[in-house]
C-alpha positions in Angstrom: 18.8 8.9 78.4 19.4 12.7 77.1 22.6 13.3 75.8 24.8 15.4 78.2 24.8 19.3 78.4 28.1 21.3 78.4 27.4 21.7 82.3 27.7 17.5 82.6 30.2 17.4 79.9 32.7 20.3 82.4 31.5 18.7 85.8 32.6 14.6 84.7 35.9 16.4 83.1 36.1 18.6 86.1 36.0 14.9 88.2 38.6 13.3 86.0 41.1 15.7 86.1 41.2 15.3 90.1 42.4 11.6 89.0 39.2 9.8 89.5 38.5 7.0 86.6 35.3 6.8 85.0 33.8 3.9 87.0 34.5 6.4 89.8 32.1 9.1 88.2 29.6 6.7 87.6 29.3 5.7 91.3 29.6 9.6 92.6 26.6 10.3 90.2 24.1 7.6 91.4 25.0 7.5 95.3 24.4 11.3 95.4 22.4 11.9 92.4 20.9 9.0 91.6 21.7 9.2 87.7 22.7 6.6 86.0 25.2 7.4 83.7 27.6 4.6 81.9 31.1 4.4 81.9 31.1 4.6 77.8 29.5 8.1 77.7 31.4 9.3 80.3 34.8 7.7 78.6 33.1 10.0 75.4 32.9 12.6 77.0 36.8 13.0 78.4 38.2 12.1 75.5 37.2 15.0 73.9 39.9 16.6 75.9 42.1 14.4 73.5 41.7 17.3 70.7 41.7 20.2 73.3 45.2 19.3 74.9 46.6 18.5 71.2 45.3 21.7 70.5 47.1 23.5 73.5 50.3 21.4 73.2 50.7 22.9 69.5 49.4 26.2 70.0 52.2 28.9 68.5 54.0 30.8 71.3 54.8 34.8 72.0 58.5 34.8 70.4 60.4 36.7 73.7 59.6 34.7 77.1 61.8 36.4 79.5 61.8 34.1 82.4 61.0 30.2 81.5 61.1 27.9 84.4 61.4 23.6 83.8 61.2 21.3 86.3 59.3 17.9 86.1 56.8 15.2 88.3 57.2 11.9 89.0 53.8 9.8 87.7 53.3 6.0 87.4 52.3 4.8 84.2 50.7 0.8 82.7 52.3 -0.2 79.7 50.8 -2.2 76.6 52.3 -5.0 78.5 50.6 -4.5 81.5 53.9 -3.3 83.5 54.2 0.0 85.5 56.9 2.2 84.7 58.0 5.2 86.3 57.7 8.6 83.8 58.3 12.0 84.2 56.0 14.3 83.2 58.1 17.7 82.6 56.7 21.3 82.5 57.8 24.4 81.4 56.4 27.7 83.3 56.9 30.9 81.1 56.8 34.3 82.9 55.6 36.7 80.2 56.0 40.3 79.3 53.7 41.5 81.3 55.0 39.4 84.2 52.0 37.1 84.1 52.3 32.6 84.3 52.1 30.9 81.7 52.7 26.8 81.2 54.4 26.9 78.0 54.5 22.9 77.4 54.0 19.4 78.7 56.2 16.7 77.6 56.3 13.1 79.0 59.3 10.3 79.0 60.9 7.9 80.9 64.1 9.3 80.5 66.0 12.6 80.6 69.0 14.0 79.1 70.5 16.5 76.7 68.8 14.8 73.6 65.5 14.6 75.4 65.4 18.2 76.2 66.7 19.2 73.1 63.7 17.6 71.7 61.4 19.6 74.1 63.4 23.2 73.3 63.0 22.1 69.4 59.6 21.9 70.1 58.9 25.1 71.5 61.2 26.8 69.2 59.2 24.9 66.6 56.0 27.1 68.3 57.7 30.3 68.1 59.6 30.9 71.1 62.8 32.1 69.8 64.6 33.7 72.9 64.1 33.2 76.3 66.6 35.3 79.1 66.9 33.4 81.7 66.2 29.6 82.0 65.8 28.3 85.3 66.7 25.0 85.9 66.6 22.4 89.0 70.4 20.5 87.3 68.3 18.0 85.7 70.4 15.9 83.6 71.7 17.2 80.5 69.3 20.4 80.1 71.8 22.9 81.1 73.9 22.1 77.7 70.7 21.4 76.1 69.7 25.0 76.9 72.5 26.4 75.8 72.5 24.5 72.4 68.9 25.3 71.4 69.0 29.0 72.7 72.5 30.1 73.0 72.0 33.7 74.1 70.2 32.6 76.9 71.2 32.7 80.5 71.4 29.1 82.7 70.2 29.8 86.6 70.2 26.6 88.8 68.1 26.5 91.5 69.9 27.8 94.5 67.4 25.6 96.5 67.7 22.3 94.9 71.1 22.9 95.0 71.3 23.2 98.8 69.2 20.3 99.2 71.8 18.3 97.3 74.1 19.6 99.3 72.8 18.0 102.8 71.9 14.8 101.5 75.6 14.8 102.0 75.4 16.6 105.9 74.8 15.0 109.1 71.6 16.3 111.3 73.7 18.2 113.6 76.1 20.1 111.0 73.0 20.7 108.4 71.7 24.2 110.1 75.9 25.6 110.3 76.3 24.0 106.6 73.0 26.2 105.6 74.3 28.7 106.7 77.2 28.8 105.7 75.9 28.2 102.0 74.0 31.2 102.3 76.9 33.5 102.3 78.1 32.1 99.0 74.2 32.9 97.2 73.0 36.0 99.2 76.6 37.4 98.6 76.5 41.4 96.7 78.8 40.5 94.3 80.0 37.5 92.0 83.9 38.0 94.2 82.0 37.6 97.7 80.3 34.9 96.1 83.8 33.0 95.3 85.8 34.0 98.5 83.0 32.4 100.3 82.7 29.6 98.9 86.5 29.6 99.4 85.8 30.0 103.2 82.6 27.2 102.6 85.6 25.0 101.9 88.0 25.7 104.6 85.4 25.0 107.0 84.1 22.1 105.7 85.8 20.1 103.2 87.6 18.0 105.9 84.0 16.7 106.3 82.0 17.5 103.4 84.4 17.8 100.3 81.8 16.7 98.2 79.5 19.8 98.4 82.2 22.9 97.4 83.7 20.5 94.2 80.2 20.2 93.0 79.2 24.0 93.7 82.6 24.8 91.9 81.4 22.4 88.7 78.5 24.3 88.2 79.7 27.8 89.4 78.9 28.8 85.7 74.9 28.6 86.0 75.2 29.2 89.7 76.3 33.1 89.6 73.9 34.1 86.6 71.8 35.8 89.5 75.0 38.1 90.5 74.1 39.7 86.7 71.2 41.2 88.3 70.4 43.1 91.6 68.9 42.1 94.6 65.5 42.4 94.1 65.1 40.7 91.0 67.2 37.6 92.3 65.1 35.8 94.3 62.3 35.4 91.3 65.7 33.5 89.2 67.5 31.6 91.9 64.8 29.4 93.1 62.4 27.6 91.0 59.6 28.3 93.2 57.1 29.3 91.0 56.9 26.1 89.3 57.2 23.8 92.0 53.8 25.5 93.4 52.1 24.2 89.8 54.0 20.6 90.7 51.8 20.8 94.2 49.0 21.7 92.1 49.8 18.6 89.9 49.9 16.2 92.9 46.6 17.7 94.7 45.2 16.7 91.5 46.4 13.4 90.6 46.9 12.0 94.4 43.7 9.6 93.6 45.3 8.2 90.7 48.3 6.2 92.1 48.6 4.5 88.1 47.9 6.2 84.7 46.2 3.5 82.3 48.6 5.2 79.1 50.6 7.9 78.9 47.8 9.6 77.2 45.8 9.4 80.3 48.5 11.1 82.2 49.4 13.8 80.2 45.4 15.0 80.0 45.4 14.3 83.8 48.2 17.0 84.3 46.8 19.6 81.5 43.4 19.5 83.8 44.8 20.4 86.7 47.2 22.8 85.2 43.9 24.6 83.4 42.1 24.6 86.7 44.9 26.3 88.9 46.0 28.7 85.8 42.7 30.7 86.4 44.4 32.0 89.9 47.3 33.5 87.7 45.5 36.9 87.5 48.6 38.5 89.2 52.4 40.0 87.6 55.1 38.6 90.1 56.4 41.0 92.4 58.9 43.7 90.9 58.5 43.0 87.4 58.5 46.4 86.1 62.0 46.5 87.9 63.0 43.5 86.2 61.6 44.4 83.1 63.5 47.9 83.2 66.7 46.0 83.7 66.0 43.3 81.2 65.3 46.1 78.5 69.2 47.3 79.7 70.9 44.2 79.7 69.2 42.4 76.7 69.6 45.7 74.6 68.2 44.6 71.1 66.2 41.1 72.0 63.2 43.1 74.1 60.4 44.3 72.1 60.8 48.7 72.1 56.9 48.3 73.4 57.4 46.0 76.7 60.2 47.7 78.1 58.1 51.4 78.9 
C-alpha cells in the first residue's frame, strides 16, 4: 500500500481528535471508501502528534498576559492496572495584548490543590510568562493562594457565576429565582460599599434560611470585589469565566465518543486536537478591549509594555 500523504495523515488526526480510536478509522475508511488501511499505520501516524503537543506544551510564552483564565474538565482515564480513574484535565486561556485567545497550557492530574497549581504557574513562569493582571478563577481548590504565591502582583477574580451556582445548591426551587436576585445586587453593585451593604441586606433576608451562602461570600469577599477595581464595561469579561468554559464545550463536543482514555497521553493529545481545531475561530479581540487596555495601561502603571497601551 502507498505510504500516506499529508492530506491522510490531517484527515485520520482530524478523526482522532473527535475521540474516535484507531480501529474506528479503519472501519470509517473501508465502509465509505473502501481503503484498507491498518490500525498500526494509522497508530503511526497519530502519534506523531506525540512531538507536536510536547512541542506546544513547552513553547516559550509572551512575558505580560493581561487576562488568564483556568478552569478544568473532567475525563476518564485506564491505568497500567487496567482501572479507570477520574482526572482533570486543566486549561489555562490567555487573553493577549491585542485582546486575542490564546490556550496558554494543558496540564493533567488526579488531584488539585495549591501545590498542584503551583506546579502548573512554575511551569508557565518557567515559559516566560512573568505577570499576568488578573487571574480568573472558578474557587478551585488551593489556586487562589497558589496564584498569589507564584505571581504576587496579580489580581484573584472568582467567577461570579460559579459562585452563584454554589450558592443554590444550597436553595430550595421556589426561593432560587428571589435568592438570584438578590445576589445580583451584591455583584452588579457601582461600588465595592454597595457591594458590602448588600450583601449585608443578602443576609438579613436570608440567613434564617440560607446562612450558608453570605459566610461563604464573606470568606472569599477578597477575590470576589477585584471587579469593583475596574468599571462597568470591562467587568463582565473578569467576573465570569465564560470564555473558557466555551473551549470546555469545545472539549466535550470533541471527546463525547471517547467515554475512556487508554493513558493519560491519549487524553491530553485528545484535548490539544480539539483545542487546535476550535482556536482557528479566535480571529476576533473581545469586546472593549481597547477600553480595557487603556485602563490596564492606568492601573498597572510600569508592568504594561509603553507599545500596547496606544
Amino acid at each position: 500500500m502507498k505510504p500516506a500523504t499529508a492530506g491522510d495523515q490531517n484527515s485520520y488526526q482530524s478523526l482522532y481528535a473527535k475521540g474516535m480510536t484507531t480501529r474506528d478509522i479503519q472501519d470509517i475508511l473501508r465502509d465509505l471508501y473502501g481503503v484498507e488501511v491498518s490500525p498500526t499505520l494509522i497508530s503511526e501516524i497519530t502519534a506523531d502528534l506525540d512531538a507536536e503537543v510536547t512541542a506546544w506544551r513547552t513553547r516559550p510564552l509572551d512575558g505580560v498576559w493581561p487576562i488568564v483564565y483556568f478552569d478544568g474538565i473532567v475525563v476518564h482515564v485506564r491505568g497500567a492496572n487496567g482501572h479507570v480513574t477520574q482526572h482533570t484535565v486543566y486549561v489555562a486561556l490567555g487573553v493577549n495584548l491585542e485582546g486575542h485567545k490564546e490556550l496558554l497550557g494543558l496540564w493533567l492530574a488526579q488531584s488539585e490543590g495549591a501545590k498542584f497549581w503551583l506546579s502548573c504557574l512554575t511551569d508557565l513562569k518557567n515559559r516566560g510568562l512573568r505577570d499576568i493582571f488578573v487571574a480568573c478563577i472558578d474557587g478551585l481548590s488551593g489556586f487562589a493562594e497558589a496564584i498569589h504565591a507564584a505571581y504576587p502582583q496579580t489580581k484573584v477574580q472568582l467567577c461570579i457565576v460559579h459562585l452563584v451556582r454554589a450558592a443554590l445548591r444550597y436553595v430550595s426551587t421556589q426561593d432560587s429565582k428571589a435568592v438570584i436576585v438578590d445576589l445580583k445586587k451584591i455583584y452588579q453593585a457601582s461600588t465595592v460599599l454597595e457591594a458590602e451593604q448588600a450583601l449585608e441586606d443578602f443576609a438579613q433576608a436570608w440567613d434564617a434560611k440560607y446562612p450558608t451562602i453570605a459566610k461563604m461570600w464573606r470568606a472569599k469577599w477578597k477575590d470576589i470585589i477585584t471587579l469593583f477595581d475596574f468599571p462597568p464595561a470591562i467587568r463582565k469579561a473578569i467576573y465570569t469565566t465564560n470564555a473558557i468554559e466555551s473551549v470546555n464545550s469545545v472539549i466535550r463536543k470533541f471527546t463525547r465518543n471517547r467515554k475512556i482514555y487508554p493513558n493519560e497521553e491519549s487524553a491530553l493529545k485528545i484535548v490539544y486536537m480539539a483545542i487546535h481545531e476550535a482556536s482557528q475561530k479566535w480571529t476576533m479581540s473581545i469586546r472593549n478591549w481597547k477600553q480595557a487596555l487603556n485602563h490596564f495601561a492606568i492601573m498597572f502603571e510600569g508592568r504594561m509594555p509603553e507599545s500596547s497601551s496606544k
